[in-house]
MIZA-621630 format. One line per 10 residues: number of its first residue (from 1); for each residue y, x, z of C-alpha. Coordinates in nm, 4 decimals. Example, Ala and Ser with C-alpha at 12.3 -4.5 7.8 and 13.67 -1.06 7.14 Angstrom:
REM MIZA-621630
1	-0.4500 1.2300 0.7800 ~ -0.1060 1.3670 0.7140 .
END
This chain:
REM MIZA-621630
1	11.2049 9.1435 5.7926 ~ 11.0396 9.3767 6.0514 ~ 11.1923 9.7468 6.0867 ~ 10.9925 10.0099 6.1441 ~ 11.0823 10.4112 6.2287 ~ 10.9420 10.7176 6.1166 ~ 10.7046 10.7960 6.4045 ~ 10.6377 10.4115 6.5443 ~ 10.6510 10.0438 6.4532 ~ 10.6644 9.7255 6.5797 .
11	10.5528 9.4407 6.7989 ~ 10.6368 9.1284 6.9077 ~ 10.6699 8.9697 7.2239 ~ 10.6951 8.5329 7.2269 ~ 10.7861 8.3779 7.5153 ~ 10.9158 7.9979 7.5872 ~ 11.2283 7.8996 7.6237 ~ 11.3855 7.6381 7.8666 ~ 11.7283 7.5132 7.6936 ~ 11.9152 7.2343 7.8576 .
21	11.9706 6.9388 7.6299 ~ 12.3152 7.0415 7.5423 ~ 12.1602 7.3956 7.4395 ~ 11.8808 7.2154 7.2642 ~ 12.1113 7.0095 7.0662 ~ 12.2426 7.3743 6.9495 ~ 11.8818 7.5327 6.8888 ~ 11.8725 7.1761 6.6283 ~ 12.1281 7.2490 6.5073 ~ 12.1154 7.5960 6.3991 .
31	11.7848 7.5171 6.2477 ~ 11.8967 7.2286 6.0497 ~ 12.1941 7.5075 5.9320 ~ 11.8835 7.7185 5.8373 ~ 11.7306 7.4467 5.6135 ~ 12.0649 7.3465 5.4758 ~ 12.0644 7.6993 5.3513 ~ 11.7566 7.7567 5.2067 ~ 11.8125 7.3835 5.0665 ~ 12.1736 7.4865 4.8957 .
41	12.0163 7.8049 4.7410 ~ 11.7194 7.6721 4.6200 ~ 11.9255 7.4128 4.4282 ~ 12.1393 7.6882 4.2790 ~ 11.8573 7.8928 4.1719 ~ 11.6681 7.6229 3.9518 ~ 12.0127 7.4730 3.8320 ~ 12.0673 7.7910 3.6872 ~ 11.6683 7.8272 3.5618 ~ 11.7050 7.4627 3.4220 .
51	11.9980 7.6207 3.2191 ~ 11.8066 7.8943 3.0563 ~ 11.9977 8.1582 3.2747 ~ 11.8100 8.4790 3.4827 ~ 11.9698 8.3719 3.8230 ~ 11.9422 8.6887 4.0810 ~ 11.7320 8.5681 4.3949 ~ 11.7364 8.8339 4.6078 ~ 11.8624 8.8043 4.9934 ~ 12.1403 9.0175 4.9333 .
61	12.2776 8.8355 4.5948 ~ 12.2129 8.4902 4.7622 ~ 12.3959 8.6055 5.0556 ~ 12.7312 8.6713 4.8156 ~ 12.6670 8.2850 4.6534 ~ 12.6431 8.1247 5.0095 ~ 13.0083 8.3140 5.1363 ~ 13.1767 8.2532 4.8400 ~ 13.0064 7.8796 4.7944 ~ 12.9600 7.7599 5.1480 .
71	13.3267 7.6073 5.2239 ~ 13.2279 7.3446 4.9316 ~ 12.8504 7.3046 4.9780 ~ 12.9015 7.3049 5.3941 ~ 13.2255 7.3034 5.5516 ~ 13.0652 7.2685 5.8966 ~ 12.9282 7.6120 5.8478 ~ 13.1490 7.7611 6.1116 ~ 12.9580 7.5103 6.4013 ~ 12.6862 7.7363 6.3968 .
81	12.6314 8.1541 6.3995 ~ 12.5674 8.3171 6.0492 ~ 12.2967 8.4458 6.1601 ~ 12.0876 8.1180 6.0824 ~ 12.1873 8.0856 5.7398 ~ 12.1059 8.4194 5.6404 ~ 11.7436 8.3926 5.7474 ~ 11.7303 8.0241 5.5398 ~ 11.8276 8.2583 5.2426 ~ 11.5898 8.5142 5.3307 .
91	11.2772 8.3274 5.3412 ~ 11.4079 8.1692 4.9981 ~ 11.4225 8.4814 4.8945 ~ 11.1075 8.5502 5.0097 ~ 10.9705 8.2772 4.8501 ~ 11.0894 8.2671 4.5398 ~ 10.9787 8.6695 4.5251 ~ 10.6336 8.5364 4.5939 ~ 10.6299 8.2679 4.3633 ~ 10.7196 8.5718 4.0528 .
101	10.4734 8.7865 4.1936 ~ 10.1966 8.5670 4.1607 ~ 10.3208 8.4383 3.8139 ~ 10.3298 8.7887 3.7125 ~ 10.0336 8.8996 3.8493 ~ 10.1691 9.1374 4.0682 ~ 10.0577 8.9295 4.4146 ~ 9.6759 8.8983 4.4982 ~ 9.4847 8.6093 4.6387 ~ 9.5696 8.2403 4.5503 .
111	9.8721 8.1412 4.2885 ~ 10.1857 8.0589 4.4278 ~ 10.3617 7.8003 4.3526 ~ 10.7469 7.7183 4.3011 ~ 10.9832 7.6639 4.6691 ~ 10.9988 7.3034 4.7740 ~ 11.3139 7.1827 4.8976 ~ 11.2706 7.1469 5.3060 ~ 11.2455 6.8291 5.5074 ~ 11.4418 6.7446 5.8677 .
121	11.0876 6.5757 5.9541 ~ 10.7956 6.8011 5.7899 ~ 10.9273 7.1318 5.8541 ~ 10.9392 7.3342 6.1319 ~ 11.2998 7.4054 6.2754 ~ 11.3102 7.7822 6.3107 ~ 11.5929 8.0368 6.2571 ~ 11.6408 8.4253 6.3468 ~ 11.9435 8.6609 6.4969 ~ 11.9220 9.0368 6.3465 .
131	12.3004 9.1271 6.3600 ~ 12.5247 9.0348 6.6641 ~ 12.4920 8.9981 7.0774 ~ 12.1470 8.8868 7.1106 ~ 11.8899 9.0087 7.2909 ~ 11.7812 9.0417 7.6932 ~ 12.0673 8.9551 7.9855 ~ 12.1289 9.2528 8.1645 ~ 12.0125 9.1925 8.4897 ~ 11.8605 8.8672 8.4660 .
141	11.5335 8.8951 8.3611 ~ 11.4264 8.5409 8.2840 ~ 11.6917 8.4782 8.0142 ~ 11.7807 8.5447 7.6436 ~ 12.1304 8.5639 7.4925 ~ 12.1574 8.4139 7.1658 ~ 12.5173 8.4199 7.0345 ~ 12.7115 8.1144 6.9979 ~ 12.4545 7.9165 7.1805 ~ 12.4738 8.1614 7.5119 .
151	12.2460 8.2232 7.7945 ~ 11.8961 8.0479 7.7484 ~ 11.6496 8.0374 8.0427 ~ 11.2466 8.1671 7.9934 ~ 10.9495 8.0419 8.1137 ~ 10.8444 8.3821 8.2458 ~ 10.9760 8.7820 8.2745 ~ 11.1286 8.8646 7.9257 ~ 11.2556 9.1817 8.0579 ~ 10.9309 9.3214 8.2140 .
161	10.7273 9.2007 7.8809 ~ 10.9816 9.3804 7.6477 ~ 10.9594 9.7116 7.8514 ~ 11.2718 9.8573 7.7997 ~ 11.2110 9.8853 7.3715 ~ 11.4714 9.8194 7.1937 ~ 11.5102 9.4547 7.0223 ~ 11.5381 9.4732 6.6806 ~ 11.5224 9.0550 6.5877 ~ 11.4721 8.7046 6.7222 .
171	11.3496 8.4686 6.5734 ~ 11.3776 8.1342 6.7427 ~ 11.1650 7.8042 6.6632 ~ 10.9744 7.5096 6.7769 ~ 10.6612 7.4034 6.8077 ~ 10.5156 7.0410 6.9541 ~ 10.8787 6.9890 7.1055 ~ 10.8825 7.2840 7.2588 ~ 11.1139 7.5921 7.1898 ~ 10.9908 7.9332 7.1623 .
181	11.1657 8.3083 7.0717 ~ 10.9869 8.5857 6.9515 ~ 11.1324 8.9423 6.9889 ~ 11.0717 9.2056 6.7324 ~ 11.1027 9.5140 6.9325 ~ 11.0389 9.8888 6.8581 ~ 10.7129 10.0679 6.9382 ~ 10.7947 10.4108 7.0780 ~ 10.6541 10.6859 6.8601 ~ 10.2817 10.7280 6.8294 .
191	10.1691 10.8645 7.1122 ~ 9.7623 11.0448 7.2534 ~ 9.4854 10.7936 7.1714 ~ 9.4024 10.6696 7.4665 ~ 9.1011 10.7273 7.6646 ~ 8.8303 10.4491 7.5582 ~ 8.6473 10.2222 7.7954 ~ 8.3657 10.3581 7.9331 ~ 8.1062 10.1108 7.9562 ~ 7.9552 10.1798 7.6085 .
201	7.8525 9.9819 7.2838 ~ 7.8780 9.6114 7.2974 ~ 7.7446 9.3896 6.9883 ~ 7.9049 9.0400 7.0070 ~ 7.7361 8.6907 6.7980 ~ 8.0211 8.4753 6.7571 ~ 7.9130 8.0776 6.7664 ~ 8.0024 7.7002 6.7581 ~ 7.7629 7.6256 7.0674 ~ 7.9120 7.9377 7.3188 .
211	8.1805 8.0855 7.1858 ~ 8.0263 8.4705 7.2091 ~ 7.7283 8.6050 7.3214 ~ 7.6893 8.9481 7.4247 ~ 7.4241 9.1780 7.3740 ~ 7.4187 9.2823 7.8054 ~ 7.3588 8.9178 7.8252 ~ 7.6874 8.7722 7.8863 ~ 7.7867 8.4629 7.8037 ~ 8.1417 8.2980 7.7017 .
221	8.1633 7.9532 7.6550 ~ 8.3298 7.7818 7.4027 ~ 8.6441 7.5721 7.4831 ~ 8.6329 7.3310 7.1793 ~ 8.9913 7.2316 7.2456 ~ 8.9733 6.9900 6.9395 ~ 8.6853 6.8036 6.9895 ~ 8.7715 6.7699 7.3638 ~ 9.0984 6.5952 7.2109 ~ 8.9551 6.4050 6.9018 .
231	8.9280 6.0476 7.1510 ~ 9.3223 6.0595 7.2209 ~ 9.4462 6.2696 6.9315 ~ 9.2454 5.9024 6.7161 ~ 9.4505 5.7189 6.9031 ~ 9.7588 5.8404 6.8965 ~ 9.7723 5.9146 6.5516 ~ 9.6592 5.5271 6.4705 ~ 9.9062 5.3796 6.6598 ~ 10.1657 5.5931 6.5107 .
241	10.0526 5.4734 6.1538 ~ 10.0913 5.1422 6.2319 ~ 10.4553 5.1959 6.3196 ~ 10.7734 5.1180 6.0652 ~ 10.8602 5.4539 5.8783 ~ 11.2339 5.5620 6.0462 ~ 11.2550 5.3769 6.3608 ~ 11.2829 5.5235 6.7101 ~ 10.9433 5.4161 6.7946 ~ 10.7655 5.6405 6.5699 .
251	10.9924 5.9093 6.6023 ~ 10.8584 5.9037 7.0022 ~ 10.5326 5.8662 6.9042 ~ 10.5102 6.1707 6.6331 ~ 10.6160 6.4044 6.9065 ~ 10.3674 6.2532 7.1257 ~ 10.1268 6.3416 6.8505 ~ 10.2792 6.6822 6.7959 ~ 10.2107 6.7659 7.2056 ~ 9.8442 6.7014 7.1629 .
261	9.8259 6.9372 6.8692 ~ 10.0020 7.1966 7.0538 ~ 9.8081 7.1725 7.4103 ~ 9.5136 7.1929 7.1598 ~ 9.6327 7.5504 6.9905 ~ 9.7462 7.6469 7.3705 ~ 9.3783 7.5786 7.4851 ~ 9.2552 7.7742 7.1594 ~ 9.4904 8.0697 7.2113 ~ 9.4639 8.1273 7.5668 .
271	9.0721 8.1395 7.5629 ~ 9.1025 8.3816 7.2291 ~ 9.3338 8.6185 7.4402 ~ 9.1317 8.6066 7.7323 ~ 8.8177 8.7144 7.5939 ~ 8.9512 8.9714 7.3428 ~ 9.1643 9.1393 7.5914 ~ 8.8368 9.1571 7.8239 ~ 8.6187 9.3000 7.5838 ~ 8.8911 9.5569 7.4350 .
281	8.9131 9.6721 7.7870 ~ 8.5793 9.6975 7.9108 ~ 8.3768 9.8454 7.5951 ~ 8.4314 10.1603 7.4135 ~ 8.2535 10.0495 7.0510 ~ 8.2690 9.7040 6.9823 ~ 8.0214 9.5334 6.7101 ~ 8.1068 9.1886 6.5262 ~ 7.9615 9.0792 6.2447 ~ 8.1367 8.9541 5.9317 .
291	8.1458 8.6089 5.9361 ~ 8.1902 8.3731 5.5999 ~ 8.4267 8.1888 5.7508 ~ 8.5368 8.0224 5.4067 ~ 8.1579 7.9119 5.3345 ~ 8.1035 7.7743 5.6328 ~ 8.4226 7.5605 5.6509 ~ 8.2844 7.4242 5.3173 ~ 8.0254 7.2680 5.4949 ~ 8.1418 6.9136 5.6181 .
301	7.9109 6.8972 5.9134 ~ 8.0078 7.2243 6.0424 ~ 8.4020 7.2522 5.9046 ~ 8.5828 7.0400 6.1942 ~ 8.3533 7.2815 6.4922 ~ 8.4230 7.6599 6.2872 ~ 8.8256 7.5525 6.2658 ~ 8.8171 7.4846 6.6437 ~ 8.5922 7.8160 6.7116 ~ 8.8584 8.0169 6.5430 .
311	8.6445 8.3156 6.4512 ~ 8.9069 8.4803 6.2543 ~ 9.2228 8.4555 6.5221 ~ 8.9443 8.6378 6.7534 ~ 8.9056 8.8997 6.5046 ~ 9.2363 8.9564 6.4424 ~ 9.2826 8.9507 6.8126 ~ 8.9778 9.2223 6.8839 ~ 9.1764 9.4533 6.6128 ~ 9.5054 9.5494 6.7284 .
321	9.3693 9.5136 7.0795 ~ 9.1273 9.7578 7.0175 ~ 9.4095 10.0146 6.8796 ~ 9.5811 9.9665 7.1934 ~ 9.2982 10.0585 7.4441 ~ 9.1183 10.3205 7.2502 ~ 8.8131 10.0895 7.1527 ~ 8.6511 10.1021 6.8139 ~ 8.5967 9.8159 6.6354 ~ 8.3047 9.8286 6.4089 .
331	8.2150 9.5294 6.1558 ~ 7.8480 9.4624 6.0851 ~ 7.8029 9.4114 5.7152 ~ 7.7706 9.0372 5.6218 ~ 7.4390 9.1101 5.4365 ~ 7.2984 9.2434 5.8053 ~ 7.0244 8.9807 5.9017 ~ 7.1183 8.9881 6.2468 ~ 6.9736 8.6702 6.3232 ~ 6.6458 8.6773 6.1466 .
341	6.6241 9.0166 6.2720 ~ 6.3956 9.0984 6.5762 ~ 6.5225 9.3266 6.7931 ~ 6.1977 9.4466 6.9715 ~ 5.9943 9.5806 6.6569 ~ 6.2512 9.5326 6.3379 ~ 6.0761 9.2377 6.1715 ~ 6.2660 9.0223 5.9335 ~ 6.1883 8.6391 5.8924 ~ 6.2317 8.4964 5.5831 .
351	6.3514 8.1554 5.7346 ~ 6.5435 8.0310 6.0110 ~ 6.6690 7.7077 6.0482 ~ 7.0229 7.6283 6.2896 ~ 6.8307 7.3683 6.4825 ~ 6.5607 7.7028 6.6000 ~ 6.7844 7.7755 6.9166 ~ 6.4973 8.0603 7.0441 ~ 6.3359 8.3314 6.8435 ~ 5.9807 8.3693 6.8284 .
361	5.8987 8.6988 6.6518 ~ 5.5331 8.6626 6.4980 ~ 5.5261 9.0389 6.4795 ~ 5.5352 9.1505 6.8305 ~ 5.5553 8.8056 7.0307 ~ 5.9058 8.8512 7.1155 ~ 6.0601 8.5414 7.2784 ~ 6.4345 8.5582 7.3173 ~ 6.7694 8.3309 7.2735 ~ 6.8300 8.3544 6.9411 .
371	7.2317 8.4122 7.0038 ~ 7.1032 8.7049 7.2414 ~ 6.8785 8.8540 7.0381 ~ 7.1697 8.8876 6.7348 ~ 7.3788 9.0340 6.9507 ~ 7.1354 9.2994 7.0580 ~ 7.0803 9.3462 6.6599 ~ 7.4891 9.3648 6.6123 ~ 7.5073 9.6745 6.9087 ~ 7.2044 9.8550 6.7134 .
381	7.3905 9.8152 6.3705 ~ 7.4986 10.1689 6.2400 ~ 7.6999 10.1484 5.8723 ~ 7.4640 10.2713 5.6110 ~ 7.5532 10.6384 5.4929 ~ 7.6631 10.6865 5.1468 ~ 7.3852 10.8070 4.8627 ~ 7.1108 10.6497 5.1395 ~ 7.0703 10.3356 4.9151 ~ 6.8754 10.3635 4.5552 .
391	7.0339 10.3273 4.2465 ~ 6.8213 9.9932 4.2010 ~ 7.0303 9.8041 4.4636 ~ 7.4205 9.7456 4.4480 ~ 7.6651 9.8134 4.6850 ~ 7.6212 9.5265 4.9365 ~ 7.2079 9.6428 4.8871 ~ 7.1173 9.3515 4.6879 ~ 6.8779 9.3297 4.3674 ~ 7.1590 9.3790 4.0597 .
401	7.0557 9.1311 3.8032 ~ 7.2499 9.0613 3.4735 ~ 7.3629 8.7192 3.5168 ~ 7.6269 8.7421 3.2185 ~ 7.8546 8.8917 2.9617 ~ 8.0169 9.1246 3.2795 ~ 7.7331 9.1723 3.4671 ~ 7.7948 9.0163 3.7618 ~ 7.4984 8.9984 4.0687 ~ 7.3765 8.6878 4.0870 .
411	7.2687 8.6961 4.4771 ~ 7.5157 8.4748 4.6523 ~ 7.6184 8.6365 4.9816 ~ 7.5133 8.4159 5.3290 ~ 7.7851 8.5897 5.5570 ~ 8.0287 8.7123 5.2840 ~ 8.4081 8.5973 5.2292 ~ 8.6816 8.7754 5.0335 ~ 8.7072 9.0939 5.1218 ~ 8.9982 9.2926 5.1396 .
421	9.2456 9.5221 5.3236 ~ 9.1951 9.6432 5.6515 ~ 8.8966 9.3765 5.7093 ~ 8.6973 9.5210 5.4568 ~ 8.3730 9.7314 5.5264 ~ 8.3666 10.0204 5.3358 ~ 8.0360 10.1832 5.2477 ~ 8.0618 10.5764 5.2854 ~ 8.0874 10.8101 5.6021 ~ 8.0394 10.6240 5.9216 .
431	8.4482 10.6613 6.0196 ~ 8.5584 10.5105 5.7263 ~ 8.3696 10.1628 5.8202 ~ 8.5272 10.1363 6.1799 ~ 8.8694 9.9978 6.2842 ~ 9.0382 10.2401 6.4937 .
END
């Protein structure tokens, strides 16, 4: 669990770690302590739910079982720090607290279902330190102490990315055979806005093609990390199903697998970063549009290309990048024709096809990339004031038609998905509609 203070919160700051083997053998094995945790208490909970009983599953109550149970269930215990088998009774906890939440009703979004017991193979090794000696290395800055396992080397600065805040957890895991330790540290208390960017409004038309197009005419390209990868990632993964389940051999080649996977996220990320970090620092008002991500993954020529795009990592991204630098973020509502739209004289087609790669406005004569000209559309968007629409539309400005019983619209959205929390555009006063 994240701490937070009164006046600030918190961030976190990954970097990768470069254990020796001996240290890596430790890093296993405080993850497999982790599992055997999470296993152990899992176990206990449904024995006692197959009994009829109302077994207590919070952290705090499993944490008494596991110390008064854990010199029977796992007399090795005392290899590894008890750091790691707290957090495998945490996220049980977690999960299990999830699980009654949805039953009950009291969790939105899709139902949860009961905790699974935890492979070695399928899941991923991870544990955390909150208590205890962990932390940075005085005066080493490329290292980590984690207690019991002692000094780990980084890939890069720890001590100049932390800042000086104060570490309040690690968490420590691996990914495509490498390790990696993320540091909760403390925000200090909310300080000035900053000054925004100064080089104005910027509307932004996310694609498959080029990854964004910006309305001064900029261009980013798209990576498509995945599809660059599909030849060997085929490969690899057929020879490794052709391989006996258990031996050596495929043990080498899953990792082999894993690494492609990972340099393919790596690839993702690190263009995501790049271009959110530019615009958050070069724009002061920054307009997206509100993509329906979930409709357009249902389409099976499209689905593999929108995963790899990763419109809503970049959106996430552009949010709490935004905070940091001053920018606003301001999302376009999803019923906004900003494609069909011309942005010369306003016109509206009624059709336009993916394959049309150029607008041709009828109107005016306007001839324009059709990625360029919804971007211009996406800076010119203003949210719609409330009381401005008639009483004969509904709230997203469609026709309302009784459909059934509960009088439901029947217009299905083009650009909508389910909206919710801070990604949701709100209609009212222009302020409430942007992400500060």
């Amino acid at each position: 669990m994240r701490k937070r203070n009164a006046a600030g919160g918190c961030t976190a700051v990954r970097v990768a770690l470069d254990p020796t083997p001996r240290q890596a053998g430790l890093l296993r094995s405080h993850a497999g302590g982790a599992r055997a945790a999470y296993n152990a208490g899992l176990a206990h909970v449904r024995e006692l739910l197959d009994a009829g009983g109302r077994p207590e599953w919070g952290m705090y109550a499993l944490r008494r079982w596991w110390n008064g149970a854990k010199d029977s269930i796992a007399p090795w215990w005392a290899e590894n720090s008890k750091e790691c088998y707290s957090y495998g009774l945490e996220c049980l906890a977690g999960a299990l607290k999830n699980w009654s939440d949805s039953r009950h009703g009291r969790r939105k979004g899709r139902r949860v279902g009961f905790p699974r017991f935890k492979s070695r193979r399928a899941s991923r090794p991870a544990f955390a330190y909150t208590t205890g000696s962990f932390g940075l290395v005085p005066g080493d800055p490329r290292a980590v102490r984690l207690p019991r396992i002692g000094r780990v080397h980084c890939m890069e600065d720890v001590t100049a990315r932390v800042g000086g805040r104060r570490v309040l957890r690690m968490t420590v895991s691996e990914r495509s055979g490498r390790w990696y330790a993320s540091l909760t540290v403390e925000e200090p208390p909310a300080k000035p806005a900053p000054a925004p960017p100064k080089r104005g409004t910027v509307g932004v038309d996310l694609g498959i093609k080029t990854l964004a197009t910006l309305s001064d005419g900029t261009v980013v390209g798209n990576p498509k990390p995945l599809g660059h990868a599909m030849r060997r990632l085929k490969k690899a993964q057929r020879r490794l199903g052709r391989m006996t389940k258990g031996s050596g051999r495929r043990e080498r080649q899953r990792r082999r697998v894993a690494r492609l996977h990972g340099r393919v996220a790596d690839v993702r990320r690190d263009a995501m970063h790049k271009l959110t970090a530019r615009l958050a620092a070069s724009y002061s008002e920054i307009h997206i549009e509100d993509l329906n991500v979930r409709g357009m993954m249902a389409n099976h020529r499209l689905a593999m290309a929108v995963a790899d795009a990763g419109f809503h990592e970049l959106r996430r991204q552009l949010g709490y990048k935004c905070r940091r630098t001053g920018a606003r973020l301001v999302i376009a509502d999803r019923w906004y024709p900003s494609s069909k739209r011309c942005s010369n004289c306003g016109s509206v087609k009624a059709k336009l096809t993916l394959s049309e790669r150029v607008y041709h406005c009828e109107s005016c004569g306007l001839t324009i990339d059709r990625d360029l000209n919804a971007a211009v559309n996406l800076r010119d968007w203003n949210p719609p004031v409330a009381g401005s629409a008639p009483e004969t539309l509904n709230a997203r400005g469609g026709d309302v038609r009784r459909a059934d019983a509960k009088r439901r619209a029947t217009r299905t959205p083009v650009k909508r998905e389910p909206s919710g929390g801070e990604s949701r555009v709100r209609l009212g006063a222009a302020p409430g509609n942007r992400d500060m």
